[in-house]
TORFIZA-433440 format. One record per residue: x, y, z of N, C-alpha, C in turn; residue in one letter. Coordinates in steps of 0.1 Angstrom, whole numbers, plus 5000, padded with zeros to 4 digits. Layout:
# residues N
XYZXYZXYZA...
//
This chain:
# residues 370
414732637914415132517907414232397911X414532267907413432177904414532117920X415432027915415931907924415731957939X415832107941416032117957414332107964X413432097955411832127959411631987960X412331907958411531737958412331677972X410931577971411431507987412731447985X413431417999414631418004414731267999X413631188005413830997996413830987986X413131057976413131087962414831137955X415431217964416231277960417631157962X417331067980418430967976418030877967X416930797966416530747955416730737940X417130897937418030947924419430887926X419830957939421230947936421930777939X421330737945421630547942421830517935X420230527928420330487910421330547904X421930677907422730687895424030697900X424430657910425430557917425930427912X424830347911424530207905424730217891X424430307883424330267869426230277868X426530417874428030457874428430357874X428330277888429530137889429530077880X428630037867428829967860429830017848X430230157849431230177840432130117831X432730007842433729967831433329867820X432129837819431329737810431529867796X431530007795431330057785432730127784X433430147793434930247793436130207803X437230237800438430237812438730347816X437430447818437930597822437930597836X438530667843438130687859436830757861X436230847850434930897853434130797848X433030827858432130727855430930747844X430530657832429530657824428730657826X427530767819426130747824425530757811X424930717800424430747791422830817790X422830887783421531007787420330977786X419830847779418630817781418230687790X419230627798419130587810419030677823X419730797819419930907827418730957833X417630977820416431017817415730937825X415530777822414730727828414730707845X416330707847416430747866415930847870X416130987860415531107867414131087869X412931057858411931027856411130887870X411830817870411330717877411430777896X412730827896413030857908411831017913X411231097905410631247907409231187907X408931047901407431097896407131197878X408131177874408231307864407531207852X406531297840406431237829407431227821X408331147810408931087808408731157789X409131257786408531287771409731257759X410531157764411431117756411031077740X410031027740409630987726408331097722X408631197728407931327724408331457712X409331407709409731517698409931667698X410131697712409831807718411131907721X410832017730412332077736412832057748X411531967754411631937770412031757772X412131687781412731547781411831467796X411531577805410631537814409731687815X408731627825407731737831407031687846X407131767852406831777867405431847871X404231847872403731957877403732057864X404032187871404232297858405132337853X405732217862407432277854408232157845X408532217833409332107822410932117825X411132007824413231997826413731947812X414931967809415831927801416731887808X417031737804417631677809419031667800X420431697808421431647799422231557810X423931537807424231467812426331497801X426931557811428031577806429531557808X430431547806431731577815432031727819X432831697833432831847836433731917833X434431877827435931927816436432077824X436232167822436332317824435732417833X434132347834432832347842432332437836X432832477821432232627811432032567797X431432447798431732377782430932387777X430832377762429632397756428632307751X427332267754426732137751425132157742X425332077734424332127724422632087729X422132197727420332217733419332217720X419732207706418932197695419732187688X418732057678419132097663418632167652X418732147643418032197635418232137617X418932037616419331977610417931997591X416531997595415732017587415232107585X416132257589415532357586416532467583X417532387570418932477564418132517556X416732517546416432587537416232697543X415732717556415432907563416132947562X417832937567418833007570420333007560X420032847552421232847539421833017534X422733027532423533137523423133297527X422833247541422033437546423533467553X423833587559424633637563424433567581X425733617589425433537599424833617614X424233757606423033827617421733737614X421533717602420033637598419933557604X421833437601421233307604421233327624X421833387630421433397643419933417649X419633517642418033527642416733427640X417133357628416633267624416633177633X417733137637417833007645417533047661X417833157664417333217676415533187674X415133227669413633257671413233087668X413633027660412932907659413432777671X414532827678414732767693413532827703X413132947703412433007710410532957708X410532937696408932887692408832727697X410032637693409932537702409832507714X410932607724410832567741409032607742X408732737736406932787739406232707732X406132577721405532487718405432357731X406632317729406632197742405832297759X405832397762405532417772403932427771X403632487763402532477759401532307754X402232247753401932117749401532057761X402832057774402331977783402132067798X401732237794401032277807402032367812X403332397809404232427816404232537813X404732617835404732767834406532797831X407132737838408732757833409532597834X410832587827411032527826413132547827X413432387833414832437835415532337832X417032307831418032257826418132177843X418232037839418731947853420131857844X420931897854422331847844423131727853X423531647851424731517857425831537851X426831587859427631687853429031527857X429831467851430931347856431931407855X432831377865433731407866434331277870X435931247878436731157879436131127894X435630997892434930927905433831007913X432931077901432131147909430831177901X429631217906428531297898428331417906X427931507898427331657905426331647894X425131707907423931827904423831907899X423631957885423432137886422132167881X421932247885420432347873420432477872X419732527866419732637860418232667848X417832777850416732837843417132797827X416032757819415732727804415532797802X416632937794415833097790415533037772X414633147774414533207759415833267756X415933247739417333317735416733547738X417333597743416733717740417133817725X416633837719416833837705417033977706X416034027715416034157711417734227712X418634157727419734157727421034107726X420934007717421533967711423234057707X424334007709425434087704426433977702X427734047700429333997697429033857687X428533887674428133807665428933787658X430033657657431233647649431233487649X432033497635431733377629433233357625X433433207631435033137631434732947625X435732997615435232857603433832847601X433432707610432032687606430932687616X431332717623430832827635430332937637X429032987641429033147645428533147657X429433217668429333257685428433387688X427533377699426933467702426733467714X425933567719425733627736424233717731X423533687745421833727747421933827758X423333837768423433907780423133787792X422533727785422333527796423133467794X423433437782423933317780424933297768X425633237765426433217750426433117745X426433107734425633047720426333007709X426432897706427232847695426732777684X426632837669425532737662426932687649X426732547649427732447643426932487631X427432537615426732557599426332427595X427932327600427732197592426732107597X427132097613425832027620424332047625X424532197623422932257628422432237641X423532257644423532247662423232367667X422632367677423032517686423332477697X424632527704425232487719425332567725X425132577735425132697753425832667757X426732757764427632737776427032717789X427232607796426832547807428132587816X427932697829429032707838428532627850X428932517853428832407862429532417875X430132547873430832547888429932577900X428932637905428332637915427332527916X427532397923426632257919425732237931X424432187930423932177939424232057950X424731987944425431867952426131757946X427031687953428031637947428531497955X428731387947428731267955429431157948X430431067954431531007949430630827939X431130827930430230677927431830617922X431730467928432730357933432430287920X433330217910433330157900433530057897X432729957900433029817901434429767889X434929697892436329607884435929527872X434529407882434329357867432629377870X432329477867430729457865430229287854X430529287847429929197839429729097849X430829027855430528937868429928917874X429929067883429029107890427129077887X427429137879426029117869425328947871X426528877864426128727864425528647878X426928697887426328627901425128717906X424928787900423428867908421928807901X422128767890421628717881421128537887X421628497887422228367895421428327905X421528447916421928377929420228487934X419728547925418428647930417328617918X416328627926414928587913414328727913X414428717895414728867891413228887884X412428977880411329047875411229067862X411428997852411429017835410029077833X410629187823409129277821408529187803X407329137807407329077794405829147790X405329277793404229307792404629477781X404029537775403929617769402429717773X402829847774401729957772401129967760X402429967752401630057738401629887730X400629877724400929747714400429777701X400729897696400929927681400830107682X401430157670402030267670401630307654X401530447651401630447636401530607635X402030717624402130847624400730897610X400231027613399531057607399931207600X399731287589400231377586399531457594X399931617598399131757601399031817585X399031767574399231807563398431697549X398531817536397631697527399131707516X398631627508399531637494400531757493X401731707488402531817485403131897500X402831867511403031907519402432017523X400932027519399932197518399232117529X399332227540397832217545396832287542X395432237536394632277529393832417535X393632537525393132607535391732567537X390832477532389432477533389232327540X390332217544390232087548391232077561X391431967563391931937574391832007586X393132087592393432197599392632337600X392332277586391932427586390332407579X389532307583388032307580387332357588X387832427593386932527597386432677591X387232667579387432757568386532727559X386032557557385232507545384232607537X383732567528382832667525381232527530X380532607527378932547527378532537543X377932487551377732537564378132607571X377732657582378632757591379032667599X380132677605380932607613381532667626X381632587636382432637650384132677643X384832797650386332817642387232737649X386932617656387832497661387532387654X386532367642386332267639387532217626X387832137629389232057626389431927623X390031877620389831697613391931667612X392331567616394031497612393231397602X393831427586393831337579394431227579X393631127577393830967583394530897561X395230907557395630907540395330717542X395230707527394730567525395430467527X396930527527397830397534398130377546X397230417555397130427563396430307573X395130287560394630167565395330087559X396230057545396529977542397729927549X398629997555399829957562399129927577X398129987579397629927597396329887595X395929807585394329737589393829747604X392829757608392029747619392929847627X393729887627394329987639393230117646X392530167643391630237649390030137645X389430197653388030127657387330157642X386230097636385230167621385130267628X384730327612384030507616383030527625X382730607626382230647638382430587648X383330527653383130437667383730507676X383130557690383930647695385130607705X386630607705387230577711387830707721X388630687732389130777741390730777733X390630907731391930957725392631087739X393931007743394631087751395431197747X395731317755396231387750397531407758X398931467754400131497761399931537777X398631617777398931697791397431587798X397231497794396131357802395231407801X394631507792393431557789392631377783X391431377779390931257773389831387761X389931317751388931327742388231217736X386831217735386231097729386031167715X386631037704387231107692386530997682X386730997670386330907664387030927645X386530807637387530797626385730847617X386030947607383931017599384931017586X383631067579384331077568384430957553X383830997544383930807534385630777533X385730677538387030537533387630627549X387130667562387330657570388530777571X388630877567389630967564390031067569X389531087578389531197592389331167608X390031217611390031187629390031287629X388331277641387931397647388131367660X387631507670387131477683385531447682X384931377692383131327692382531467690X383231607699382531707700383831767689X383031807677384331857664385231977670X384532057680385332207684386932137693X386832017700387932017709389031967704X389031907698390531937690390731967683X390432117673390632227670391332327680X390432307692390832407702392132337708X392232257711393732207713394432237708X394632167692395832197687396132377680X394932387678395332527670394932637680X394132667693394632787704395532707713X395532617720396432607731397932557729X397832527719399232437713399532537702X399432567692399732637683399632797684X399032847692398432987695398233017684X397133007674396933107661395433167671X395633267661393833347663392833297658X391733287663390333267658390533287639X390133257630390333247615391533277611X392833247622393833237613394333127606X394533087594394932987586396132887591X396232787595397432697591397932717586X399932737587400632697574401332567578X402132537563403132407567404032517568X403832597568405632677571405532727588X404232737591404132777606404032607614X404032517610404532337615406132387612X406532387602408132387599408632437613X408732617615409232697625409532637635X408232527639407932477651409232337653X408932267642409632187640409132067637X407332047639406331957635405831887626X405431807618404231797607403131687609X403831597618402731487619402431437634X401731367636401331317655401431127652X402031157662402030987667400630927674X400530787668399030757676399530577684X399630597694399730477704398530417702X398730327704397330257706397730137716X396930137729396930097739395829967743X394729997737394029877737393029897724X391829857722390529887716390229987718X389930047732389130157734389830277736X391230277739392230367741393430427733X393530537732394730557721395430667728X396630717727397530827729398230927717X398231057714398531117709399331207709X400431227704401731327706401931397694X402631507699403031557683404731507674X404931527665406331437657406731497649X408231537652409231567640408931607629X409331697613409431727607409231537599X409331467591409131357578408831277587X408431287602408031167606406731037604X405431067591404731037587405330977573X406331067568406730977553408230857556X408530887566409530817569408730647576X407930677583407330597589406830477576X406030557565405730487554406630427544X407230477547408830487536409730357541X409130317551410030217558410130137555X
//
């Protein structure tokens, strides 16, 4: 597991922080358990390990350590056998709509499975595991546990109640909501790796104020990223072209390296972000998820493709190490779909620096659409 391999200051360092956040409970509830909300959760785990932070990654993972990716949740301990949801799937009822409920198990099994091996693949990772904050009444627990693949091959006791269908891999059990497009795991939380009481202040807000008051505090008024914008992995109609983009390495007329590859940069692109990338050909350092650097550039008339400087390395990125296709295998948008992909996010950090991630299913038309 991850939490017992990290240093011991690191480890109280976690649990303070999420000591501290607890006391502030009754600012959000009158429960006796204490509140942690999960993307605060996220950023204590992250801050306190050293961990990268892939929250705004679109991924199946939430942090990454080294070689190992975590999923971070954050639950009540109700039962300590409850069920908490690890995917959605919300944009991909046209695969599984009106099938029987062995298909739709399958279906949804295997495209949980292409995700966890996309994100691990993305940022390096040999395994990856579940780190949980498990609340109970005046307390937090530890737990973790292995991030399996669903095993398909053994899959059984497939029954479907209202709008529900429950299943079992021989690991684990599995619950996929029809209406919500959930899939939920049973999480048995009873064997914890550690456990520790958090005290709940009466009136935090007060609290708050005289600390506020009476200590000279650190306002972050600086930003990393200072503009942001999405690009498609796809052309018109939602086709990735077999002879352009993704796949110009297929072009006809010269011979070509089989990594050679281009993200179509579309016209409104510059129109909604003037000056946001450097003129064409200017080469800027484009970062990659796992801190790779490529020196990349905007070719092409009306500036319409982002390449890498050397055309083969981000081909070879995205389509062997991220995507695993074979040498002349084609792009599909239905092999983005499976995944759960279609477009990358582009940070842009200064002039000469930019960051690159991959993004959700309409995250390029939604962006524009806005």
């Amino acid at each position: 597991m991850f939490y017992s391999a990290q240093d011991s200051s690191q480890q109280t360092d976690y649990k303070e922080n999420l000591k501290l956040i607890g006391s502030l409970s009754n600012l959000f509830s009158d429960s006796k358990t204490p509140y942690l909300y999960y993307r605060v959760a996220e950023k204590i785990f992250t801050n306190a390990f050293d961990a990268k932070d892939l929250s705004r990654g679109d991924v199946a993972l939430d942090a990454v350590k080294g070689k190992i990716g975590i999923g971070l949740k954050t639950f009540l301990a109700s039962n300590n056998k409850s069920f908490q949801k690890v995917a959605e799937f919300n944009k991909d009822k046209a695969l599984y709509e009106n099938k029987s409920k062995e298909k739709i198990v399958q279906i949804v099994s295997i495209l949980r499975n292409e995700r966890i091996r996309f994100a691990e693949k993305l940022y390096g990772v040999d395994r990856s595991v579940y780190h949980c904050v498990v609340r109970d009444e005046h307390q937090f627990r530890i737990y973790e546990e292995e991030m399996h693949y669903i095993d398909i091959a053994n899959i059984s006791d497939i029954k479907q109640r209202k709008n529900s269908i429950i299943f079992n891999d021989s690991l684990n059990d599995y619950s996929f909501n029809l209406s919500k497009s959930t899939l939920t795991k049973r999480f048995v939380t009873s064997d914890v790796l550690e456990e520790f009481d958090v005290k709940i202040l009466l009136n935090p807000l007060d609290d708050i104020r005289t600390c506020i008051l009476q200590n000279k505090l650190c306002y972050d008024t600086s930003s990393k990223i200072i503009d942001t914008l999405f690009l498609p992995l796809y052309g018109k109609n939602r086709v990735v072209y077999e002879k352009s983009g993704l796949n110009q390495w297929n072009a006809d007329g010269r011979q070509r390296d089989v990594n050679e590859v281009y993200i179509p940069v579309p016209v409104v692109v510059h129109q909604h972000k003037p000056g946001f990338f450097p003129d064409r050909d200017q080469v800027f350092n484009l970062k990659l998820p796992d801190g790779k650097i490529l020196q990349s550039k905007l070719c092409q008339a009306g500036s319409k493709a982002l390449m890498s400087h050397s055309n083969r390395e981000l081909g070879k990125w995205i389509l062997r190490d991220v995507l695993s296709l074979d040498e002349h295998e084609l792009l599909s948008y239905e092999k983005l779909q499976k995944i759960g992909i279609d477009s990358v996010r582009i940070d842009k950090i200064d002039k000469n620096n930019y960051e690159i991630n991959f993004s959700s299913i309409d995250s390029f038309e939604n962006f524009y659409q806005s």
